[in-house]
Structure formats: structure tokens, C-alpha cells
C-alpha positions in Angstrom: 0.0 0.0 0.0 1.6 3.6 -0.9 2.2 5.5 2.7 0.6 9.3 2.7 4.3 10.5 2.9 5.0 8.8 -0.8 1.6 10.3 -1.6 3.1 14.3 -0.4 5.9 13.4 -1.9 6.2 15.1 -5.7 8.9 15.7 -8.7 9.3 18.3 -10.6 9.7 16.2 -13.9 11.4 18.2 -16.9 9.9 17.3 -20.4 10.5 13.2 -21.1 11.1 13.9 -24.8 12.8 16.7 -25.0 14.3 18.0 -21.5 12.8 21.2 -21.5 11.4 23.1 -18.3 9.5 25.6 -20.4 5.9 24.3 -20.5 2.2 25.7 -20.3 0.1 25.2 -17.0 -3.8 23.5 -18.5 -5.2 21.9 -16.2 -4.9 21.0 -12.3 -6.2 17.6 -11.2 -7.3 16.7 -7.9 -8.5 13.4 -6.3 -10.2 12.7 -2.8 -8.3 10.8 -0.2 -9.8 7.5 0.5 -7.5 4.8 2.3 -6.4 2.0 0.4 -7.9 3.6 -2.9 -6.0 6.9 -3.4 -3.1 7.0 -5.0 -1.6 10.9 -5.1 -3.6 14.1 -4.4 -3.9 15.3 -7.5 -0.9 16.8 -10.6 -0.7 19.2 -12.9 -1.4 18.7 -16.9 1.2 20.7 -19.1 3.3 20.9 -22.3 5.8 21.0 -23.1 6.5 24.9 -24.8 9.7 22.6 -26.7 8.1 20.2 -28.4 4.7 20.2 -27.2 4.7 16.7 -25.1 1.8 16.7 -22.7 2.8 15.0 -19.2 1.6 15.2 -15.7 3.7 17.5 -13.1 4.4 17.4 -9.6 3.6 13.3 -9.4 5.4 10.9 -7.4 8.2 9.0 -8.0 8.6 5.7 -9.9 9.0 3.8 -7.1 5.6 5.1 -5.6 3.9 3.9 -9.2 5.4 0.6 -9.0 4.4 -0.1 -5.4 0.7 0.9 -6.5 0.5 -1.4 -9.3 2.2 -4.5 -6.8 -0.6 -3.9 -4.1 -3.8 -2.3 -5.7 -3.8 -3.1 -9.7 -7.6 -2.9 -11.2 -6.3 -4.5 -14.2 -5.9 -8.5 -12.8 -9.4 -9.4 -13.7 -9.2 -11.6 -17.4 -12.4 -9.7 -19.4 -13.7 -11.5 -22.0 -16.6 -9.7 -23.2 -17.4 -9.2 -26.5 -14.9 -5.6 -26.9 -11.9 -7.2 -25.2 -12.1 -9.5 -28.2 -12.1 -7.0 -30.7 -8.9 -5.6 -28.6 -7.0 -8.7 -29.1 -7.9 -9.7 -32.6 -6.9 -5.8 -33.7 -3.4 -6.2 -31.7 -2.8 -9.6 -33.4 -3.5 -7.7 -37.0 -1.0 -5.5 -36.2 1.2 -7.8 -35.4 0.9 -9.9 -38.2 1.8 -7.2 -40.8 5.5 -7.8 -39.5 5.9 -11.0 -37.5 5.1 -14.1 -39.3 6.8 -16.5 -37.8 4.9 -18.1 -34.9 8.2 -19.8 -33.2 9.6 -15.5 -32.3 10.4 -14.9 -29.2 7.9 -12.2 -27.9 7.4 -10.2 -24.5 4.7 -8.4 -23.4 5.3 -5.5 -20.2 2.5 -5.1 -18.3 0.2 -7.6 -19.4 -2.2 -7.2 -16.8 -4.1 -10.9 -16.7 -2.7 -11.3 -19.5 -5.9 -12.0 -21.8 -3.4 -10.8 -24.7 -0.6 -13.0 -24.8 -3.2 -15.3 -24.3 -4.5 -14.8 -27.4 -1.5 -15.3 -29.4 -1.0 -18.3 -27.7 -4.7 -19.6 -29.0 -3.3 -18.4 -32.0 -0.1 -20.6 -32.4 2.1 -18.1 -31.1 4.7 -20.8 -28.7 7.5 -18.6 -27.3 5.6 -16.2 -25.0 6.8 -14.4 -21.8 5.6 -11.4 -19.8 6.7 -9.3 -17.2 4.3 -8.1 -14.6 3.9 -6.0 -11.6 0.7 -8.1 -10.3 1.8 -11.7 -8.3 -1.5 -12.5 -8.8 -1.9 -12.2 -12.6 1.3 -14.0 -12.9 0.6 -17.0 -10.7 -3.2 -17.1 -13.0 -0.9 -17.1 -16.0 1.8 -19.8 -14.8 -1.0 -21.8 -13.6 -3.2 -21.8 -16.6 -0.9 -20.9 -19.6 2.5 -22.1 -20.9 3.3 -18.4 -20.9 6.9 -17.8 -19.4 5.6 -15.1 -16.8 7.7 -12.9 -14.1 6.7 -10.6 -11.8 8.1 -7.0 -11.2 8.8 -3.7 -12.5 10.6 -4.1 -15.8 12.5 -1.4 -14.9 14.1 -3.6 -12.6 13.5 -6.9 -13.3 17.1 -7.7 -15.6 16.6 -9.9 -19.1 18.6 -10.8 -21.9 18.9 -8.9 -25.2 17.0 -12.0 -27.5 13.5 -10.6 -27.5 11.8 -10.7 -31.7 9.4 -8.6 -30.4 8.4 -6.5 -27.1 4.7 -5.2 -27.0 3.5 -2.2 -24.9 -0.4 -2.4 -24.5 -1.4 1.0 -22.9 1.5 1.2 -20.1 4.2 4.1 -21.5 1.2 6.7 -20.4 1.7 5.2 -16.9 5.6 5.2 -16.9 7.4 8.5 -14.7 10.9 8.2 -16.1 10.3 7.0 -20.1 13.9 7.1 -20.8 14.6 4.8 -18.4 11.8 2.6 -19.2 12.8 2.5 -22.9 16.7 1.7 -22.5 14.9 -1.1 -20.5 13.3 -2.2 -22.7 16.1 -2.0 -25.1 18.1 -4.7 -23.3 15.5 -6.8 -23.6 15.7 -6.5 -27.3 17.7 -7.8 -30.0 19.6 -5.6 -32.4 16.7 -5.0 -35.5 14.2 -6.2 -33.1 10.4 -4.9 -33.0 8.3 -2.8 -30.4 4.7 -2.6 -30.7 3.4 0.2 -28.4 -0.1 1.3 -28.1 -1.1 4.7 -26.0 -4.2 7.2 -25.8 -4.1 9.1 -28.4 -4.2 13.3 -26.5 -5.3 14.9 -30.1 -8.4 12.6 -30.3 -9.7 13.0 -26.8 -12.1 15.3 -27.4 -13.8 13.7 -30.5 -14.7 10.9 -28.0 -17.4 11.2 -25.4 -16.3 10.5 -21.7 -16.8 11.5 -18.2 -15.6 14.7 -17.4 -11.4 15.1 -16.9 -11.6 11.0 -17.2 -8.4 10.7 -19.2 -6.2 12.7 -16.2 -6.5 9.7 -14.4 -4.4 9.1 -11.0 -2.1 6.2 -13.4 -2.2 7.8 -16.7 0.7 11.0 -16.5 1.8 10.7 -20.1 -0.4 11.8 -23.0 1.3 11.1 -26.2 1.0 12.2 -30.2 2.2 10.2 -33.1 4.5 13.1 -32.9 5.3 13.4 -29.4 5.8 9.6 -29.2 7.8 9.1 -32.2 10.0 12.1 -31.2 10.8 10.6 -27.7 11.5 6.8 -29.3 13.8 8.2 -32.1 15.9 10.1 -29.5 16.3 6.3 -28.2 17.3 4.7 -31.1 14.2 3.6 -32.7 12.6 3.9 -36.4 9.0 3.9 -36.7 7.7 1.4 -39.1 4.0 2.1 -38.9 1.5 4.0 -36.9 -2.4 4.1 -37.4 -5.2 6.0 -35.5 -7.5 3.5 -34.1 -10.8 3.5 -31.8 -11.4 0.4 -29.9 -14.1 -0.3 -27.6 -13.6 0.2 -23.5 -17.1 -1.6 -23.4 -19.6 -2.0 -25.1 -21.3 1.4 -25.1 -17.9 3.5 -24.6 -15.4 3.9 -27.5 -12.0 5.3 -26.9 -9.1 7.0 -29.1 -5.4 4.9 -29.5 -2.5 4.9 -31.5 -0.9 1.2 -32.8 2.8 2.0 -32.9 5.7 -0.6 -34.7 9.1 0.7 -33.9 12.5 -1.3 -35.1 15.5 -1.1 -32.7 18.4 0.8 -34.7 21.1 3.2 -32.3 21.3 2.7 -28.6 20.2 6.6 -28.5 20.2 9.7 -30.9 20.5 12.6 -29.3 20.9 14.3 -32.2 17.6 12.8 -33.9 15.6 16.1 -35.1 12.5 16.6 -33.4 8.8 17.8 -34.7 7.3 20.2 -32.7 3.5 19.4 -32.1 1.5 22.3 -32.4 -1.8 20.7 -32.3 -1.3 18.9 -28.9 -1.9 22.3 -26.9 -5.2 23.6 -28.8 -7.0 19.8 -29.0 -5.9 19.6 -25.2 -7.7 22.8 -24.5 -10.6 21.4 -26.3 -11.0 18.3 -24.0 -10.5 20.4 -20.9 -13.4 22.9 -22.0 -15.5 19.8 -23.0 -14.8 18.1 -19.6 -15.9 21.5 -17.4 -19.1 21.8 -19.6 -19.6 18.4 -18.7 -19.1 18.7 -15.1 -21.5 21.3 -14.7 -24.2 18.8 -15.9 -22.8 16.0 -13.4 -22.6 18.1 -10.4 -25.9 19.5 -11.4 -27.5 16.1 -10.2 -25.3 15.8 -7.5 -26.3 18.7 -5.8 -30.2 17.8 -6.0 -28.6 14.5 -3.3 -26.8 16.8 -1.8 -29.5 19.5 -0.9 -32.0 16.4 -0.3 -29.7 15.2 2.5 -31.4 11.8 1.8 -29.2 8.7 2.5 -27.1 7.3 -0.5 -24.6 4.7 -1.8 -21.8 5.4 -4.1 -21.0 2.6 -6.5 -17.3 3.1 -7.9 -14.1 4.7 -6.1 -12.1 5.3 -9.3 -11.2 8.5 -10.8 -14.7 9.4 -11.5 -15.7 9.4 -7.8 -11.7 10.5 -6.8 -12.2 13.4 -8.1 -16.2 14.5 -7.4 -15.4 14.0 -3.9 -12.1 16.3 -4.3 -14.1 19.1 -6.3 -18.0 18.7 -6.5 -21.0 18.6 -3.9 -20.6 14.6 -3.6 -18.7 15.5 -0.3 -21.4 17.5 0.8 -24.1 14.4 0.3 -25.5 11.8 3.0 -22.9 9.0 1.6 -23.8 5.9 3.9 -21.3 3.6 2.3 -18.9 3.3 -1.0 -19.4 0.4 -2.9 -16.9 -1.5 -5.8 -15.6 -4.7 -7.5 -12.0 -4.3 -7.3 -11.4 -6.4 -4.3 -7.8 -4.0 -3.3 -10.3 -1.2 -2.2 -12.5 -2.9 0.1 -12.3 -2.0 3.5 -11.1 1.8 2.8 -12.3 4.8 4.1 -13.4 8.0 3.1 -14.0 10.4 6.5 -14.9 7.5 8.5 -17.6 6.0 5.3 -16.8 2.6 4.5 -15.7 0.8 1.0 -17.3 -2.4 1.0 -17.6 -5.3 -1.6 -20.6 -6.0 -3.5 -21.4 -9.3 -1.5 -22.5 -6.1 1.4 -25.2 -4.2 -0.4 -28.2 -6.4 0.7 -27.6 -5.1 4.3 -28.4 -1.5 2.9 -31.5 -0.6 0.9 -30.9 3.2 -0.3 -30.5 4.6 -3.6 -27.3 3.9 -5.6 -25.6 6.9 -7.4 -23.4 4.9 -10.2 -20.0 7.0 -10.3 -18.9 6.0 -13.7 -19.8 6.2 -17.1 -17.8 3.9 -19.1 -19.1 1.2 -16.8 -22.4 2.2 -16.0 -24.2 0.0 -18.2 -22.5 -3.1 -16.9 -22.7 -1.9 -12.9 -26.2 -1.3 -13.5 -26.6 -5.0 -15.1 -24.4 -6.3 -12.0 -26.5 -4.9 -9.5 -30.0 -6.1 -11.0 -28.9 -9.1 -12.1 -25.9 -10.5 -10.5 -26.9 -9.7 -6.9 -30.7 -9.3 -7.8 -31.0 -5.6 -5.4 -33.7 -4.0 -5.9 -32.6 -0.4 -4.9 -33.3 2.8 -6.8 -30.1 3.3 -9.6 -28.9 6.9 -9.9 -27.8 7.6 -13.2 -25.1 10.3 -14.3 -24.9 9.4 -17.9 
């Protein structure tokens, strides 16, 4: 569990592609302090004046990250609803454009339960190994796979320079020190290997509906371009290969913008490698963040009918959503009787003395629910009627 001195703790961090200090101030996040849930207080979004690189500020360190991920991961659970497939079978595509033989030696960081590897190994794919902060993930992927799974930080965890291929699903975003991380990942690479890397893509997120400020997440403090991405990996020695602009489903009702990535290992580094300023990673930023407040007002504009009622509620959800409502909105102010969420890691935290329980407690309580998320609210809503069979009054936001 991260300690509340890691969580006072903060860096200054300079620019990750470029090394600048010069950046622009957009946005200040801020999150609500629940125990065993929160993870910092809040950062601040900028870019980079350089090269425009958008990055969270004043975060803690690695170490802090990597302890988070150990103890509290949300991402062990193996999903295989119908829009984690279509996940997998547009990684494997992408794949397959440049790795054809099924006997390569590939690694995936941060596999999370690892629902892609397993895939490829469905798929023929025979030399498979991942490195992964989770114990539990791993130990469900020794157990059931004949995946070659470790557990740790691969910023620390030391392997051999024979890797084909090294895929990065959605984890540089959640990397402090990405210079570090990619001369990692470099020694785990042979010389003319490949690196697959997928990431958020920051000039699309306001063409995509979400929640309010949803992408400045507690873990996500990297928000990457093509540009901004494929500066920072030729400054490491890298040649992009192929990038493409893709939308993939989060669920089934809630679409979201990414970037496939293949990069070929060239240079150790290249300092000298000319960068491309990104002018349109400030203005499309700016766009989201006026999207998000518009938004907000209509969120907190239901809040504040609980709020003024004073009548008892339950909160379903302590992620970001509710993190930061609590932190900036009238859901402080409400009659919040108990939090409620799936993600085993948070039960039993606190939140000015109001409980976090598991689902398995919500027949002792029969007041309305206020659903605190919208890219799950379809499927909590489903959960609740169907899985548990409560009949309490659902809240909607969305």
C-alpha cells in the first residue's frame, strides 16, 4: 500500500522527450483521499512549450507507481466480453503485418491478466513471456498458460537482449521516467528487433465522449502524439515502421481513441535525432479540458439535487470518476452511507470515516445507488440487477 508521505511526496519532472522546463500550465487535477484507494492528491497537466509533449507534473516518483501497481492493480481481472475481443484480434492484425513467424520470441510489459498473450497463444504463437507488476496475474498465468511469466517492474526486473518482439499495451502513459523505461526495454531487445506500443491518443480525446477530466487519471501522466511519441522513441534509437489512429471499444457502449505504434530497434540513442514540434497537442488539449468543465457542470448539477435532499445514499465506484467528485464537487457534501466496488484492493477503505465495501455487502443497505462512472455504467447497472438481484433505486449520471 503507498504510505501518505510517498503520496506528499512530488517531482518536478522536466519534459521526457525533449528535456525542457519551459511548458504551459492547462489543467490541475485533484482526487479525494480514500484509504487504500487513493493513490496521489492530484498533478498538474502541461506541455511542453519545446516540443509540445503533454505529461503530468508534480507526481510521485517511480517507485511510488510501482508499489501501486504491486498492491492495488484494477487491471488482474481476465475480461472476455465481446470488446476485449475486438482488442485482441486488432493487436494480433498488427502484429501480423511484421511478424510471421509463430516460433519469435515475444514479451509483453505489463500484461495485466494477461488475456493478450493469451491470445496469441490460442493463435499458435509458442515462445511467450511477460513481465508483470501483479503476483496475482502471474501466478493465474503460470497456472493456466505455458506463458513464461515474471513478476516485477521491468524497470528492474534484468533480461537478456534475445526478444523478436516486445509489446507495450497502454502502459508508456503510466511510466514517470520514459527514458529509463525504454533503455529497458532495449536490453530486452535484439539488435533490428520490434516494439509494438499502443497509448491514448491526446489529439483525439475530445472527438470521443467521456466523463468529465476522465483521461487525467491518477495512473495515466503521459499523454502522447504520433508526434510526441515518435520524437521521444527516435531520441532512443528507434525507427518507426507504422502507426495508425485506431478507436477500440472500452465496453460495449464507450469507445475510446489509441494509437498502434511498430518501432525497429536501430542506435542505442540519438541525441541528435531532429524533433517535430506538435503544435496541435496544446489547442486539442484545451478542447477536451473545455468539454470536460461543460460536462461537469451537468454531473454536479445532479449531485447537488442528493446533496441539498440530505437523503441517504450509496456510491458505486471509487475510481477516478468518484476521486475526483469528492475532491471538487458537492458529492462531499451528500448523506454517503457507504462506498461500494468490484475491485477487491479497495474494500475496507475509508473515506472520513464512510466505509468501501464489496458488492457481496449491499443487501444489508436498501438506499439509492448513485453509479459513479460512465464507461461502466451500463455493466454496474446489469451487475447490480442481475448478478446480486437488489432491488434499490439506480442513480444515473450518464
Amino acid at each position: 500500500m503507498i504510505e501518505r508521505t510517498e503520496m506528499d511526496q512530488c517531482l518536478k519532472r522536466p519534459c521526457q522527450v525533449c528535456e525542457s522546463n519551459s511548458r504551459v500550465l492547462m489543467y490541475r487535477q485533484v482526487f479525494g483521499d480514500i484509504s487504500r484507494v487513493s493513490f496521489l492528491k492530484g498533478y498538474d497537466v502541461v506541455v511542453c512549450r519545446s516540443c509540445g509533449f503533454a505529461f503530468a507534473d508534480n507526481i510521485p516518483s517511480q517507485d511510488a507507481f510501482d508499489r501501486y501497481y504491486e498492491s492495488q492493480s484494477k487491471y488482474d481481472g481476465n475480461r472476455t466480453d465481446p470488446s476485449r475481443q475486438e482488442v485482441m484480434k486488432n493487436g494480433l492484425e498488427f502484429i501480423s503485418q511484421f511478424v510471421s513467424d509463430k516460433d519469435s520470441r515475444i514479451l509483453e510489459i505489463g500484461c495485466g491478466s494477461g488475456d493478450f498473450l493469451r491470445h496469441l497463444e490460442h493463435n499458435g504463437f509458442s515462445s511467450l513471456s511477460a513481465i508483470e507488476p501483479s503476483k496475482h496475474s502471474v501466478d493465474l498465468l503460470l497456472k493456466e498458460t505455458g506463458i513464461n511469466a515474471m513478476t516485477g517492474s521491468f524497470l528492474k526486473v534484468g533480461s537478456s537482449s534475445t526478444h523478436d518482439l516486445v509489446i507495450l499495451l497502454t502502459v508508456l502513459e503510466h511510466v514517470v521516467d520514459l527514458s529509463r523505461a525504454i533503455r529497458s526495454i532495449s536490453n530486452m531487445l535484439r539488435q533490428d528487433g520490434l516494439l509494438f506500443i499502443r497509448v491514448p491518443d491526446v489529439c483525439r480525446f475530445s472527438d470521443f465522449e467521456d466523463s468529465p477530466f476522465q483521461q487525467f487519471s491518477p495512473e495515466h501522466i503521459n499523454y502522447f502524439s504520433t508526434i510526441t511519441l515518435s520524437n521521444l522513441m527516435g531520441r532512443n534509437g528507434y525507427t518507426l515502421l507504422k502507426c495508425e489512429e485506431i478507436s477500440l471499444h472500452e465496453t460495449v457502449t464507450t469507445v475510446l481513441p489509441m494509437i498502434n505504434l511498430m518501432f525497429r530497434k536501430c542506435d542505442t540513442d540519438n541525441e541528435s535525432y531532429p524533433l517535430e514540434m506538435d503544435n496541435r497537442v496544446h489547442p486539442k488539449l484545451k478542447k477536451y479540458i473545455e468539454l470536460s468543465a461543460m460536462r461537469d457542470v451537468e454531473v454536479n448539477g445532479r449531485i447537488a439535487e442528493l446533496a441539498l435532499s440530505q437523503e441517504p445514499i450509496l456510491v458505486w465506484g471509487v475510481g477516478t470518476h468518484t476521486l475526483r467528485l469528492l475532491e471538487l464537487g458537492p458529492l462531499k457534501n451528500c448523506n454517503i452511507v457507504a462506498f461500494f466496488d468490484s475491485n477487491t484492493h479497495y474494500n475496507g477503505g475509508l473515506f472520513n470515516d464512510i466505509p468501501v465495501h464489496s458488492p457481496e455487502e449491499l443487501s444489508r443497505y436498501p438506499y439509492k445507488i448513485l453509479i459513479s462512472s460512465k464507461v461502466f455504467q451500463d455493466e454496474i447497472c446489469s451487475f447490480i440487477r442481475n448478478d446480486l438481484g437488489a432491488p434499490n433505486e439506480l442513480v444515473l449520471l450518464y
